[in-house]
BAFI-3210 file (N, C-alpha, C; in Angstrom, 3 decimals, decimal comma, padded with zeros to 6 digits):
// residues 217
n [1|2|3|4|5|6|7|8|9|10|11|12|13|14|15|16|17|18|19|20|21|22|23|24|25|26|27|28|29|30|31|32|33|34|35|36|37|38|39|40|41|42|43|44|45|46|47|48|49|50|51|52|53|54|55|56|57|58|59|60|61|62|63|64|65|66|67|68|69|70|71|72|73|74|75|76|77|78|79|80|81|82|83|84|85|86|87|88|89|90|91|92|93|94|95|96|97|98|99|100|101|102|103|104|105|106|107|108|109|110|111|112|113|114|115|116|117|118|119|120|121|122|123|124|125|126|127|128|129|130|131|132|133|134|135|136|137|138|139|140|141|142|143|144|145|146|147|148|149|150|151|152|153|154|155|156|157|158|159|160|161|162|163|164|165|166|167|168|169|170|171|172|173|174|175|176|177|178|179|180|181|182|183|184|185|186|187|188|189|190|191|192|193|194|195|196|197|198|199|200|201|202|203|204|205|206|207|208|209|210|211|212|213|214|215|216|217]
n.u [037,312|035,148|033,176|033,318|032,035|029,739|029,029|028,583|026,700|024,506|024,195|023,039|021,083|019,579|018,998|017,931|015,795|014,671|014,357|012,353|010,765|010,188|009,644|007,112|004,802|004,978|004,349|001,596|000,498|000,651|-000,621|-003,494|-003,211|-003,608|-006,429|-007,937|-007,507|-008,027|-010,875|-011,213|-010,417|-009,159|-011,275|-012,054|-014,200|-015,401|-017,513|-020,029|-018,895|-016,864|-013,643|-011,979|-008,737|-007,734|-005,590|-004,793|-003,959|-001,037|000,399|000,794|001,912|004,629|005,339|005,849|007,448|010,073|010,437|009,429|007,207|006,072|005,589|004,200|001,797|001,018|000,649|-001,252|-003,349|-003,630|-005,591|-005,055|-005,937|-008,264|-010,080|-011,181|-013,360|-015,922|-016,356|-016,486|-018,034|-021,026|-022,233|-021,175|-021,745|-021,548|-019,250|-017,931|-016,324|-014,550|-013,197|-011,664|-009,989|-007,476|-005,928|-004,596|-003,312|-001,687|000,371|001,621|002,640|004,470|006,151|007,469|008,595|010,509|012,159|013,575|014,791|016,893|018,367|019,800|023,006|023,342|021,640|018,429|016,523|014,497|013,088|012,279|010,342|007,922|008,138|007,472|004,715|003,326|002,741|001,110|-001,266|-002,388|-003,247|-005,369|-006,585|-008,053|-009,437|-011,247|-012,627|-013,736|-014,264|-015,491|-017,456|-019,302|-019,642|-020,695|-023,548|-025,059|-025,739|-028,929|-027,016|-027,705|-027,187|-028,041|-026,735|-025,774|-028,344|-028,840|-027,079|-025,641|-026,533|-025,748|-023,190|-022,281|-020,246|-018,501|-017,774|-016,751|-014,437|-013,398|-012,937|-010,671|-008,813|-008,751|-007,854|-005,142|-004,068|-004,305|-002,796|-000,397|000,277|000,085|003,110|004,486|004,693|005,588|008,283|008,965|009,121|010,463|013,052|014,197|016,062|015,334|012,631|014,134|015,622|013,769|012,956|014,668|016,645|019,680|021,489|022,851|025,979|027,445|030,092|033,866|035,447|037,891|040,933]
n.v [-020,101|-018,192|-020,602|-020,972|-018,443|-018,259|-020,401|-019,377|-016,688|-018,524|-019,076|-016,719|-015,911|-017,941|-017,587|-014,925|-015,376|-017,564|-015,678|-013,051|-015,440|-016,306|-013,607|-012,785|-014,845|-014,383|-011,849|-012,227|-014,016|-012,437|-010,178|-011,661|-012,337|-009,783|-008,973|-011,029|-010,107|-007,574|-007,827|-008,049|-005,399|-003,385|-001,562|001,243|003,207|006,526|008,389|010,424|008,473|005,750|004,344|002,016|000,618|-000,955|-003,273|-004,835|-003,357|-003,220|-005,324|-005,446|-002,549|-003,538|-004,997|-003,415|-001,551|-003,049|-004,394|-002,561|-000,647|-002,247|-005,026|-004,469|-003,502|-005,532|-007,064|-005,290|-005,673|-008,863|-008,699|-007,248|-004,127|-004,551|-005,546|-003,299|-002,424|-004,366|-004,236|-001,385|-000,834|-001,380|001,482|003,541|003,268|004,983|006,672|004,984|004,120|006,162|006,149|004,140|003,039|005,258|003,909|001,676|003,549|004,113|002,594|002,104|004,838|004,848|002,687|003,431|005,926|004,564|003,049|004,610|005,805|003,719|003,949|006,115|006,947|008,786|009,963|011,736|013,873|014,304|012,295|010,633|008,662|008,998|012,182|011,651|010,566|013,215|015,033|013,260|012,963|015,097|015,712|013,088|014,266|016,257|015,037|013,306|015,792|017,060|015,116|013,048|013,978|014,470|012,341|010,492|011,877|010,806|008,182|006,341|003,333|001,425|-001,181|-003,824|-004,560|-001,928|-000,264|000,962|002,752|006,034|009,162|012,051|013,644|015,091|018,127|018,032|015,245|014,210|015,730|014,034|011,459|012,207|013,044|010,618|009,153|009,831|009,297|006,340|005,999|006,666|004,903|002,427|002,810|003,425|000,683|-000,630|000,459|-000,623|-002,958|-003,750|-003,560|-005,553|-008,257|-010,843|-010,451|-009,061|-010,868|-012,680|-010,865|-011,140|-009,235|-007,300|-007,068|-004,184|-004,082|-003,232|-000,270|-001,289|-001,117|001,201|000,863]
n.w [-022,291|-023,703|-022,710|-019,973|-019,623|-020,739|-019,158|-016,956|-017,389|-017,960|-015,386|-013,901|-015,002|-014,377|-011,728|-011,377|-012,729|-010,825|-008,926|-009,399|-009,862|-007,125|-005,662|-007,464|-006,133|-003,595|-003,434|-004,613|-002,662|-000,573|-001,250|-001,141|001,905|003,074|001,483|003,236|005,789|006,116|006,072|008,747|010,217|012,972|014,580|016,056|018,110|017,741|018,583|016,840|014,824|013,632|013,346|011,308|010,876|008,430|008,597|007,177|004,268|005,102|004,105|000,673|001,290|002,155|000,256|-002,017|-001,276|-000,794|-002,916|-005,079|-007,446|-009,118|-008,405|-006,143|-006,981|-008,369|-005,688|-004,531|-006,897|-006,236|-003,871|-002,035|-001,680|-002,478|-001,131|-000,603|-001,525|-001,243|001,329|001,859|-000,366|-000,397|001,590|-000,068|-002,779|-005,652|-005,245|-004,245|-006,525|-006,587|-003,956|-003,243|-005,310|-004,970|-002,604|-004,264|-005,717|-003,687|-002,978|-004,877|-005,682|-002,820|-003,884|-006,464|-005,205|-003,222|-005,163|-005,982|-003,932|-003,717|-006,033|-005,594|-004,161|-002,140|000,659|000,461|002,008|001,082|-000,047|001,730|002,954|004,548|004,107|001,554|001,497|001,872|-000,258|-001,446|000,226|000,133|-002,371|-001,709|-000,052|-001,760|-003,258|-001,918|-000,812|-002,906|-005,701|-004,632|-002,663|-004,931|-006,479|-004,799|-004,248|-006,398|-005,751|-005,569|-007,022|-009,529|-008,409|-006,361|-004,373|-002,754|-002,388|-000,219|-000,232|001,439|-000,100|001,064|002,411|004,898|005,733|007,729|008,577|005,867|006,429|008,963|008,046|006,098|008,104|009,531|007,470|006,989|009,250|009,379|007,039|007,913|009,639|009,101|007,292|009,172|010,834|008,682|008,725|011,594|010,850|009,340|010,240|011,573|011,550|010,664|008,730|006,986|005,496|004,731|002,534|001,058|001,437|001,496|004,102|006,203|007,482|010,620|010,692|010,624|014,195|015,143|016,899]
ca.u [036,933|033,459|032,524|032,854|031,237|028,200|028,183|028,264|025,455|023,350|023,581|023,062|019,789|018,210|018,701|017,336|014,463|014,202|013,998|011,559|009,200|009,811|008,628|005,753|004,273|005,045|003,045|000,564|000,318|000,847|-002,055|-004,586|-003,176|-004,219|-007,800|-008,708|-007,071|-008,715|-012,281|-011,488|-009,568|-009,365|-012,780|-012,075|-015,406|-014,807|-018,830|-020,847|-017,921|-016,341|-012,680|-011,465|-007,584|-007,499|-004,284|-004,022|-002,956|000,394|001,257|000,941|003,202|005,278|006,356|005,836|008,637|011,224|010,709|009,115|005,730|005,759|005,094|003,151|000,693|000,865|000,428|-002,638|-004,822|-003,941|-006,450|-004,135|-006,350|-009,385|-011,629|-012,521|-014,682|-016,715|-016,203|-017,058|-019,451|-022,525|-022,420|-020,886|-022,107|-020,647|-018,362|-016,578|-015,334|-013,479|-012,410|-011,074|-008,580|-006,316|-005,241|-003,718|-002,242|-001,020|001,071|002,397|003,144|005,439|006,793|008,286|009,911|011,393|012,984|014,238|015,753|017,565|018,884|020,578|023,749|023,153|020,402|018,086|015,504|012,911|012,767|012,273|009,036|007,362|007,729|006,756|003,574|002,852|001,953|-000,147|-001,994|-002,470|-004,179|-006,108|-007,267|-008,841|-010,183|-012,164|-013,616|-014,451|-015,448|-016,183|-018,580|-020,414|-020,267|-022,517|-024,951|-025,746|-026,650|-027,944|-026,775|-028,711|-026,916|-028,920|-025,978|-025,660|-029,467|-029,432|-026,233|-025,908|-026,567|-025,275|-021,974|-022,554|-018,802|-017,727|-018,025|-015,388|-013,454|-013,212|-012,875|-009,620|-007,789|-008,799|-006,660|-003,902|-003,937|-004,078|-001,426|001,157|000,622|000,692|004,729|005,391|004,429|006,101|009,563|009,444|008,996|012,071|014,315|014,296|016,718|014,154|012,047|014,926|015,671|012,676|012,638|016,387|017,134|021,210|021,989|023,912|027,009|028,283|031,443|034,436|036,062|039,472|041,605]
ca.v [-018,840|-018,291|-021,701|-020,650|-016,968|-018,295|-021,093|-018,132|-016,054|-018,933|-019,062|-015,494|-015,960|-018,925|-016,701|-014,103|-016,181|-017,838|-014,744|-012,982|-015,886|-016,036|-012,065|-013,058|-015,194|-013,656|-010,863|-012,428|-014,354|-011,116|-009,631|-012,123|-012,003|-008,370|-009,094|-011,293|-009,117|-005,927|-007,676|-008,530|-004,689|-003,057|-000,671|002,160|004,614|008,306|008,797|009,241|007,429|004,182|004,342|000,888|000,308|-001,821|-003,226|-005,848|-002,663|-003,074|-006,218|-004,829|-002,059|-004,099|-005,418|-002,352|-000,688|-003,605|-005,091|-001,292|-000,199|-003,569|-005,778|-003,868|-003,170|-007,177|-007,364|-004,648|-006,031|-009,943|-008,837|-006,176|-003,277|-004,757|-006,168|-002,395|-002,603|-005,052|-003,729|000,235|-000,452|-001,417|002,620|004,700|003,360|005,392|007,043|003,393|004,149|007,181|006,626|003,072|003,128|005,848|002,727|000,335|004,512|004,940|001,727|002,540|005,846|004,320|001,613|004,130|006,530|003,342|002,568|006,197|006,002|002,332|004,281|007,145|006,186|009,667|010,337|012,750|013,964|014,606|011,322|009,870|007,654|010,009|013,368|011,416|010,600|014,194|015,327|012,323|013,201|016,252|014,795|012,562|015,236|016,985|014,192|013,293|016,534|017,158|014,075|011,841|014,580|014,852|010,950|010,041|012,622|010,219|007,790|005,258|002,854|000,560|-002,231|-004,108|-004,332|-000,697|000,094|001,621|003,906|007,211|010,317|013,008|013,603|016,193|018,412|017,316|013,795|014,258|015,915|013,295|010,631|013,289|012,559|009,029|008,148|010,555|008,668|005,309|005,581|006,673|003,690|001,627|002,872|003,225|-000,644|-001,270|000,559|-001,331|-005,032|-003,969|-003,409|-007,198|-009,691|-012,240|-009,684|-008,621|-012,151|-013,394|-010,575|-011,514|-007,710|-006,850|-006,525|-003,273|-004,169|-001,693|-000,245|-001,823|-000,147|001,064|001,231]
ca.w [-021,666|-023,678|-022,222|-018,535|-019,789|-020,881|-018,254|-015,746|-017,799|-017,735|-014,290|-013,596|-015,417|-013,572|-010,436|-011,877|-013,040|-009,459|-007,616|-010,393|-009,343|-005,945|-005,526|-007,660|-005,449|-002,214|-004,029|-004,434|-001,275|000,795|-001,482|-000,234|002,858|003,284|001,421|004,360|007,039|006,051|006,763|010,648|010,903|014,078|014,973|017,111|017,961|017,977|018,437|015,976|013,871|014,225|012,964|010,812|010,567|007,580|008,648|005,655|003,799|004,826|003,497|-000,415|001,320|003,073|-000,879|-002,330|-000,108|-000,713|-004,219|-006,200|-007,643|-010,135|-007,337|-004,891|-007,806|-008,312|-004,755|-004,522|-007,397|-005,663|-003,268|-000,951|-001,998|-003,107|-000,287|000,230|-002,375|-000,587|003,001|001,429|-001,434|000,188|002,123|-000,581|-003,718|-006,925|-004,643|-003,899|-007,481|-006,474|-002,916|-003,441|-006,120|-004,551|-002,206|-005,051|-006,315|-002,858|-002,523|-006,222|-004,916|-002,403|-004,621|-006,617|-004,495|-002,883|-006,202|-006,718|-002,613|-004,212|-006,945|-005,044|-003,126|-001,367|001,156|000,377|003,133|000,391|-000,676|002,669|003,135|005,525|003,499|-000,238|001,900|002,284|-001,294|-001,808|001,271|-000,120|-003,659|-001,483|000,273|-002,486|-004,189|-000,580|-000,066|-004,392|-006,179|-003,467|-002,510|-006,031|-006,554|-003,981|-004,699|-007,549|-005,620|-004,820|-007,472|-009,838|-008,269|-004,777|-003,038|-002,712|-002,669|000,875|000,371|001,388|-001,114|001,155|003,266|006,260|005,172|008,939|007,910|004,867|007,325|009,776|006,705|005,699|009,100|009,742|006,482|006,862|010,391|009,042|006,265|008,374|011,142|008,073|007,060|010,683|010,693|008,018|009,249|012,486|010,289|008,526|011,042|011,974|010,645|009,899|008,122|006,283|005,259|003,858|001,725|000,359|001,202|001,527|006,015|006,513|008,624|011,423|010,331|011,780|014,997|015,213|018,266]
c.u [035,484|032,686|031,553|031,992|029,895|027,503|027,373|026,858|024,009|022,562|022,638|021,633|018,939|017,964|017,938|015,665|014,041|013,895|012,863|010,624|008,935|008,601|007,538|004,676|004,622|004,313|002,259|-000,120|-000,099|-000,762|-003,709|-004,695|-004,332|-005,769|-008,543|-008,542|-007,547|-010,335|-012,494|-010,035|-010,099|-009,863|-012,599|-013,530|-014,518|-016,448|-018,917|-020,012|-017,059|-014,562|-011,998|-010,369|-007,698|-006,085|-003,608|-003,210|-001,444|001,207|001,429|002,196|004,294|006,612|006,402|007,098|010,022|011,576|010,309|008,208|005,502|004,833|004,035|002,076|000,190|000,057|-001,075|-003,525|-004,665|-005,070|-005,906|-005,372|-007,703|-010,509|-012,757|-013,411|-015,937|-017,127|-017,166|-018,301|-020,816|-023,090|-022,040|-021,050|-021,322|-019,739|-017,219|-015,382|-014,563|-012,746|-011,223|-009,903|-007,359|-005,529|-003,958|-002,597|-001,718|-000,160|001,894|003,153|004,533|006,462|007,670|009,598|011,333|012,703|013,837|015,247|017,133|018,446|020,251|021,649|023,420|021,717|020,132|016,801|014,310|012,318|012,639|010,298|007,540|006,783|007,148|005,378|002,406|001,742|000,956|-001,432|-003,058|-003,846|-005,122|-007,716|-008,551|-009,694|-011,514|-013,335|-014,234|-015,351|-015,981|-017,359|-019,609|-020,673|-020,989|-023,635|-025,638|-026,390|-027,897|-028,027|-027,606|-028,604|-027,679|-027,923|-025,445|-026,784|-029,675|-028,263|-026,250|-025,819|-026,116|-024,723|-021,967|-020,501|-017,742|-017,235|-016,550|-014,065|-012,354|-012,216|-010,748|-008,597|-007,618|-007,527|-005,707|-003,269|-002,816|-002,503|-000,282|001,602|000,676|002,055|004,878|005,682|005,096|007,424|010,045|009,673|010,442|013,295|014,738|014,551|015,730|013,501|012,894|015,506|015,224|012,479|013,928|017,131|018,463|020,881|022,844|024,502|027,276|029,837|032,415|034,979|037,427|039,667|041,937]
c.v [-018,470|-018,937|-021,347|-019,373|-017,257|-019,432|-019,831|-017,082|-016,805|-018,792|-017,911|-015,720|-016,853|-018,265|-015,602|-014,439|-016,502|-016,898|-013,945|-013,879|-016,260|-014,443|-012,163|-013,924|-015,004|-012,799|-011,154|-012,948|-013,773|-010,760|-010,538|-012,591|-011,153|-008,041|-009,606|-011,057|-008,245|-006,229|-008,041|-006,745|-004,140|-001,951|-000,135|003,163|005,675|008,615|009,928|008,306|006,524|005,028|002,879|001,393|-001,222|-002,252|-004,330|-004,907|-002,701|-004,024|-006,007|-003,485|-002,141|-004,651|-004,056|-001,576|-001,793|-004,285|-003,674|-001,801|-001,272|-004,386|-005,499|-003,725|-004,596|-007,492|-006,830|-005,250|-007,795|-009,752|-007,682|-004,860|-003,200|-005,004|-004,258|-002,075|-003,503|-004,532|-002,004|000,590|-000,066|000,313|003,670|004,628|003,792|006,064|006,073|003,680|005,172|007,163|004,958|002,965|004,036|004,731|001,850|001,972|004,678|003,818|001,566|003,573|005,199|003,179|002,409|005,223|005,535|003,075|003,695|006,422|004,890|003,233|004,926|006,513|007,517|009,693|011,757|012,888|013,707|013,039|010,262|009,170|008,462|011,433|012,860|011,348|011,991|015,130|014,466|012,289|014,559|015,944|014,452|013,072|016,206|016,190|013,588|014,795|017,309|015,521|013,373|012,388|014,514|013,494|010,442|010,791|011,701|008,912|007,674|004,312|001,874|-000,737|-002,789|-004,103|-002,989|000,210|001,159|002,711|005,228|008,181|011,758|013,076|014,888|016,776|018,024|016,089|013,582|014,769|015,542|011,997|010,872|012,810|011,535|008,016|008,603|009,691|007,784|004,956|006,068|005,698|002,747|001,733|003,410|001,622|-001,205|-001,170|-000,578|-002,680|-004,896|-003,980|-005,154|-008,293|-010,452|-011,781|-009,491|-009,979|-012,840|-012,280|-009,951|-009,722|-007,775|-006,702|-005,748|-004,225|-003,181|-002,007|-000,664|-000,714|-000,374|001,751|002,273]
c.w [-022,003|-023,084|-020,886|-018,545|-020,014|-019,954|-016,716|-016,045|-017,885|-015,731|-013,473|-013,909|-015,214|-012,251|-010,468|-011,623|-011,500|-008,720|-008,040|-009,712|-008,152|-005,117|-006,231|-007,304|-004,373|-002,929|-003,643|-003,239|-000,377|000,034|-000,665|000,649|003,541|003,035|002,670|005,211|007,088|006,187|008,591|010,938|012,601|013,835|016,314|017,307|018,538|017,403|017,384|015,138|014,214|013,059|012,354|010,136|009,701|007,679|007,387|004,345|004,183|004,692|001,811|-000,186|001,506|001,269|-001,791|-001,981|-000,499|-001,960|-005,441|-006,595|-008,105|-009,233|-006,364|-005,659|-007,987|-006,749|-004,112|-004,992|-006,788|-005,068|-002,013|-000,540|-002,083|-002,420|000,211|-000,435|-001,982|001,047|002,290|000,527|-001,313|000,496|001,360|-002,064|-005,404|-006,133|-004,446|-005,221|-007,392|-004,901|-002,753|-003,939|-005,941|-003,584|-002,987|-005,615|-004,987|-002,418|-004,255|-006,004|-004,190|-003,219|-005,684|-006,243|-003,936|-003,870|-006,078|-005,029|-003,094|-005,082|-006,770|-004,103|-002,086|-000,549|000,718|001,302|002,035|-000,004|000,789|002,551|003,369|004,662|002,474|000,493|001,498|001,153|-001,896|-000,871|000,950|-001,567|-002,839|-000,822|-000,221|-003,475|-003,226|-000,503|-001,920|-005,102|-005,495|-003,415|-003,865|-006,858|-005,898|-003,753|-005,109|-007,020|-005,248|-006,503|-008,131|-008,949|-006,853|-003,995|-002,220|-002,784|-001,613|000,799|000,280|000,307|-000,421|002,558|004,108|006,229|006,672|009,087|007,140|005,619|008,141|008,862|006,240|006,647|009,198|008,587|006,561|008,103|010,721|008,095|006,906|009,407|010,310|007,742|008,341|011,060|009,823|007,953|010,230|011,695|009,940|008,961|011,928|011,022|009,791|008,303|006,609|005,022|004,420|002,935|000,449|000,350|002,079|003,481|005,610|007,694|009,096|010,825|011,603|012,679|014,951|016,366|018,494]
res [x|x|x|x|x|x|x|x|x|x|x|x|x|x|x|x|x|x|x|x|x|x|x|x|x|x|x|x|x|x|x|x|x|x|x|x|x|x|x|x|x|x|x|x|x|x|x|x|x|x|x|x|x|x|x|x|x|x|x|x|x|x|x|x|x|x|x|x|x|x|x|x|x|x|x|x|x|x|x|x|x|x|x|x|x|x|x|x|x|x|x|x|x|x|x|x|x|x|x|x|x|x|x|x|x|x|x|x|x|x|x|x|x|x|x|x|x|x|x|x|x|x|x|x|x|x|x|x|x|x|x|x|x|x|x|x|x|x|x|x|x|x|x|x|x|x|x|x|x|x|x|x|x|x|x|x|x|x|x|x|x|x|x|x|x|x|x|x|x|x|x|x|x|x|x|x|x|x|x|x|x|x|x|x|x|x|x|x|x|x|x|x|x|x|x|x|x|x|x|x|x|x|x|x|x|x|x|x|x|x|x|x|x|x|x|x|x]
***
């Protein structure tokens, strides 16, 4: 009886193990996915301003949302999160360091609630995808139209690749900036609802199929 108990606990724990390093390379994968997707995003104008859907963000959410914050944070610093430091630096200088890193916190953000929806056998509205968005929108909000604003005062930066960036944000500007992401991150977890609702999807990311309940005559 111990025999078969600990043959069974070993097993338990190579699966474990196997799936453990499966999700850590899909992580990562997806992360530098998303690095080289977020430099060919899609560029809408809305004169004088161009609009870029970084859509490689929603492969860091995409694991974020189905494996919790661990991973998606794995999946962010892979490269998920990161190219906008290259794409943003050059134009916003010491500001890059404050408008950047809410990204890798806003796919942590989700990676938690996620866990905390997993947890609950009950639905709770508050904890839906959509509304957790709302107070982080809210943060982001105020961190856009405060430090952002009083970090690029300072420049422009010792560094050359950032020699030409701007030192001052016209408050219409931050404005625009304000919507454009509130925009973006919700066509990101709208994007990332529709993926999930497809077998395949569902599949490759070893996540449980609800069955319809059976019918009675």
């Amino acid at each position: 009886m111990q025999a078969r108990k600990a043959n069974k606990d070993s097993g338990n724990s190579e699966l474990n193990k196997s799936g453990s390093a499966y999700k850590v390379t899909i992580s990562i994968i997806f992360g530098l996915i998303g690095f080289v997707i977020n430099f060919h995003g899609f560029n809408y104008l809305f004169p004088p301003y161009s609009v870029a859907i970084l859509i490689g963000l929603l492969f860091p959410m995409l694991i974020s949302l189905n494996w919790g914050w661990k991973y998606g944070l794995l999946s962010a610093l892979a490269g998920g999160c990161q190219s906008i430091w290259w794409i943003w630096g050059p134009s916003n200088g010491y500001a890059t360091f404050i408008v950047v890193p809410p990204f890798t916190l806003w796919v942590i953000w989700h990676g938690y609630f996620a866990y905390l929806r997993r947890k609950r056998k009950d639905y709770r509205w508050w904890l839906n995808k959509y509304i957790v968005e709302i107070p982080f929108r809210i943060l982001s909000t105020i961190n856009l139209y405060t430090l952002a604003r009083w970090a690029i005062t300072l420049n422009p930066p010792p560094w050359d690749w950032a020699a030409n960036s701007a030192n001052v944000i016209p408050m219409h500007f931050s404005s625009f900036v304000v919507v454009k992401q509130a925009v973006v991150a919700y066509i990101i977890l709208l994007l990332a609802d529709v993926l999930l609702n497809f077998g395949f999807v569902k599949r490759f990311f070893r996540l449980k199929e609800r069955t319809p309940p059976a019918k009675t005559a």
